[in-house]
N, C-alpha and C positions, 0 to 999 in steps of 0.2 A: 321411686320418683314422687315429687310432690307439686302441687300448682301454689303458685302464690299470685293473688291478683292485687290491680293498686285502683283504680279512680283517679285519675289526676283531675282537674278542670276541665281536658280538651278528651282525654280519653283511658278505653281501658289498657291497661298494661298487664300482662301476662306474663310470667313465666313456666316453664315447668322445669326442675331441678333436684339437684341431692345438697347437701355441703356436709363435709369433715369438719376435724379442727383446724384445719390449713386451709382448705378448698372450697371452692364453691362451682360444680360443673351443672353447667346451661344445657340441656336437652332439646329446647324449644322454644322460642318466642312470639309476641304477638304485640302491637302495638294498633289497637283498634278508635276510630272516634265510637264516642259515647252519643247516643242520639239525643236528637234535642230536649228537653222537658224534663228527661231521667234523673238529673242528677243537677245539685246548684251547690258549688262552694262544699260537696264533698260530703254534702249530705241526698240521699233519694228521696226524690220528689215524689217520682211516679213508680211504686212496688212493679203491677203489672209489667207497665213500658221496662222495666228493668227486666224481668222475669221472661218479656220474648225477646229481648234483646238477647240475653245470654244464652236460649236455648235457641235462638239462631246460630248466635257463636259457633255453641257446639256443633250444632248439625254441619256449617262450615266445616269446622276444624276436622272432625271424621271424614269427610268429602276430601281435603286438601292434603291429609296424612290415607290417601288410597283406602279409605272402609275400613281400618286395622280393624278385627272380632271384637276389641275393647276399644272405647274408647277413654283414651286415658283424661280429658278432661272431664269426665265424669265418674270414673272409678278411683281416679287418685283422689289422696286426702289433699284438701285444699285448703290454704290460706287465706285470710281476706285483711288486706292494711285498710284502715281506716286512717285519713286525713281531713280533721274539720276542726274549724277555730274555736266551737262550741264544747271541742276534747278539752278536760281542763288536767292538769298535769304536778307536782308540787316534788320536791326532794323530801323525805323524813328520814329519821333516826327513830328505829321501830324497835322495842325490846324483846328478848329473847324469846319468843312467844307462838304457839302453834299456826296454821295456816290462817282457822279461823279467826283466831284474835287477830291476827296482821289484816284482817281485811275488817274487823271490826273497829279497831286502832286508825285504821285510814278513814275511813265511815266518819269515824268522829271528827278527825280535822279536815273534811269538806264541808262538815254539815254543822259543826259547833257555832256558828255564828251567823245562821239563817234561818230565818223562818221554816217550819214544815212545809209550809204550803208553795214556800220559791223550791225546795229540791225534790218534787214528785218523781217516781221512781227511777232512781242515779243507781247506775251499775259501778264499781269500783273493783281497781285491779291494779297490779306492782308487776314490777321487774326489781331485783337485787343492784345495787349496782357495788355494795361494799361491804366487808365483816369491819365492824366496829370492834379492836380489840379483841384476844382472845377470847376472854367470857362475856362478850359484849353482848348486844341484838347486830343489825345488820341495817344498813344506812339503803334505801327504797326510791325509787321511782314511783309512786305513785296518780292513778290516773282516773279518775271520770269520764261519763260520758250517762250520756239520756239514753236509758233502756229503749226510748221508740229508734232512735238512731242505728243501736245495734239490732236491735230485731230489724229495721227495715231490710238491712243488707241480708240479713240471716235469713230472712223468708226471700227476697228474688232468687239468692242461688240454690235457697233450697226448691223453691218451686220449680225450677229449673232442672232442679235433679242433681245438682253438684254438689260433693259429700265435702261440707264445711266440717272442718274441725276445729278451725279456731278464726277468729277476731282478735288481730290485733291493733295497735297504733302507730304511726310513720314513724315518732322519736325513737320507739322502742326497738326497730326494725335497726335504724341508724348504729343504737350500741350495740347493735349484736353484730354488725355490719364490722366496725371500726374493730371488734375485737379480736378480728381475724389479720389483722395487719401488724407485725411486729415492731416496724418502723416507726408506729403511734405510738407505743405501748409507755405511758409515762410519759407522754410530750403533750404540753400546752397547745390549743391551734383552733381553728373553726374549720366548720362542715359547711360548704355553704350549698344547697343545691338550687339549680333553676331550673323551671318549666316555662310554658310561655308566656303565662299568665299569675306565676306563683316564685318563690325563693323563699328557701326556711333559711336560716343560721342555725347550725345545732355548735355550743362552746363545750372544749373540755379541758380541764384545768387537770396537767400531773395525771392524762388518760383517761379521769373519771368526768362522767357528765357532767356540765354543770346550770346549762341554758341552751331554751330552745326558743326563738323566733320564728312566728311565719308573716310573709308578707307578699299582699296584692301589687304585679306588673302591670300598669293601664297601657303603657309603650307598645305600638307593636315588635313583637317580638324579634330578637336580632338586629334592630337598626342601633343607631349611634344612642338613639334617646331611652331604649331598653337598656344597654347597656349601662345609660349615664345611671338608672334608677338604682341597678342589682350592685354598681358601686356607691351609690349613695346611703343604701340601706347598711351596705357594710359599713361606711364610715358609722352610721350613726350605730350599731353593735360596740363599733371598736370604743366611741365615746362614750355611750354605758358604761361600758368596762371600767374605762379608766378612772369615771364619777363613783363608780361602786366599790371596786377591788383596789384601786391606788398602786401597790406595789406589784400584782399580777400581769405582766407585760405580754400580749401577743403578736408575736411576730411570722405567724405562719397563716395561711388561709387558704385551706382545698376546695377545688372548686369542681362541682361537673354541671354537666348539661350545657357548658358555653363552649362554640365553635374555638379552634387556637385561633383565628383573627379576630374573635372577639375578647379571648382572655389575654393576647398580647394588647389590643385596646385597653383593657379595662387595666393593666399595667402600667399602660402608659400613662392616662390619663388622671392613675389616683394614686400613682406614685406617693406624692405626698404624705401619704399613710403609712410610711414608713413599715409597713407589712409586706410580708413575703406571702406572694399571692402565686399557688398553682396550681395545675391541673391534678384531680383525683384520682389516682392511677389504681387501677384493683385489678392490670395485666398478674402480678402475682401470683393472684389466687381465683383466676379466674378459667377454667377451662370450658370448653364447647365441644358438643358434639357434630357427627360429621352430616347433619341435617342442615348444619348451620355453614350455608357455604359461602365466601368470598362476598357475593352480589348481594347475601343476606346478611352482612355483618352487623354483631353483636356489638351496640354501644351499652356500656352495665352504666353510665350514669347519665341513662334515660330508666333505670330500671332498679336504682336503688334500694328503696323501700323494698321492692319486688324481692331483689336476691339478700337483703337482711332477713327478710322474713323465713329464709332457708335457715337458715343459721338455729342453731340449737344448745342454748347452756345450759 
């Protein structure tokens, strides 16, 4: 088993889990508020305030799973998504070239056209998303971020005692997410996901990535006038689109984290958009164990990020 954690705005999200190439099986969940001060817009604020935050967690979590001799939030290898608008992200066409050169090759198109002193020290990293041709290079995900951002996270749960193994990113979580759904596989469509106070769009054109948006909810959450925004922000994706791509038409848009009287709302209301708008189904590939009962049920898109982050290419 593994943990993977998220940060949303309002709180921590937990999982702990395995996935195959088919599956994704839930062992445990958590969905905690995040205290005040810790965290702004997905970056930490406050190291310490994070550091007895999570070693509260734990000592919870042992308490509420009966004392087990291990505690598995702290002996499993754990995941950490990072979501923050200061991640910066790009598509390339990378040539046939070893690990290092791929991360030297990325280096250079964040940094070729800024001063030294605007990019103090940027961490850089890909995900695959394409082979270009047989003897081609291989078409990248590429991503940024400010070394203080990932060290912050990396020292509260290491202080904490929690065995980090990796740091990743929300979009990246997403395509590892989507690749487990056969039904996608080769289909045009948008991801849309919402929180209370947040909705990304991630677009994929013919299964491969192509665009990711994120965008601030001022609404309170769930009323008429949230709603009106999270179909607003869609209309205004779908018109990018159309101003950019022209002949690329979508007609699909998956959605989680909205109530069904909110997504039949949001149906009704922006019909007009001539998009097929529905719910994000991953009943599929989604199993639970038997910790996870009735009264505690598992919504997986409150926990996205969470369970891509299982996911292993």
């Amino acid at each position: 088993m593994e943990n993977t954690f998220y940060c949303s705005p309002d709180n921590l999200c937990l999982v702990i889990g395995s996935a195959t190439k088919d599956n994704i099986h839930v062992d445990d969940f958590r969905q905690i508020p995040l205290p005040e001060g810790a965290m702004i817009n997905g970056i930490v604020t406050d190291v310490d305030l994070m550091t007895d935050f999570l070693d509260t967690i734990a000592k919870e979590f042992a308490l509420q799973t009966e004392g087990t001799s291990v505690n598995p939030l702290l002996a499993n290898r754990s995941t950490i998504v990072v979501q923050a608008s200061n991640i910066l992200t790009k598509i390339l066409e990378v040539p046939p070239v070893d690990e290092v050169q791929v991360r030297e090759f990325i280096k250079r198109e964040f940094t070729q056209y800024a001063d030294e002193a605007d990019t103090p020290d940027e961490l850089f990293d890909y995900t695959i998303l394409n082979q270009i041709g047989p003897g081609g290079g291989v078409e990248v995900l590429a991503a940024s971020a400010g070394r203080e951002l990932i060290d912050d996270y990396n020292r509260a749960f290491s202080q904490a005692t929690y065995n980090v193994e990796q740091i990743g990113i929300g979009v990246e979580s997403l395509i590892k997410l989507v690749s487990l759904l056969p039904d996608l596989l080769g289909k045009t469509y948008l991801l849309v996901n919402t929180e209370a106070s947040r909705q990304t769009i991630a677009m994929f054109l013919d299964g491969t990535f192509r665009l990711y948006n994120g965008y601030r909810l001022i609404s309170e959450a769930d009323s008429d006038a949230w709603v009106a925004e999270v179909g607003q922000n869609l209309a205004s994706m779908l018109q990018f689109n159309r101003a950019q791509r022209g002949q690329t038409e979508l007609s699909q848009a998956f959605f989680s984290g909205l109530s069904p009287t909110n997504l039949e709302k949001l149906r009704t209301d922006f019909a007009y958009l001539d998009i097929q708008i529905e719910h994000f189904d991953l009943s599929s590939i989604i199993s639970v164990s038997n910790k996870i009962t009735p009264e505690r049920q598992f919504n997986p898109g409150a926990f996205l990020f969470n369970l891509g982050a299982l996911v292993r290419r």
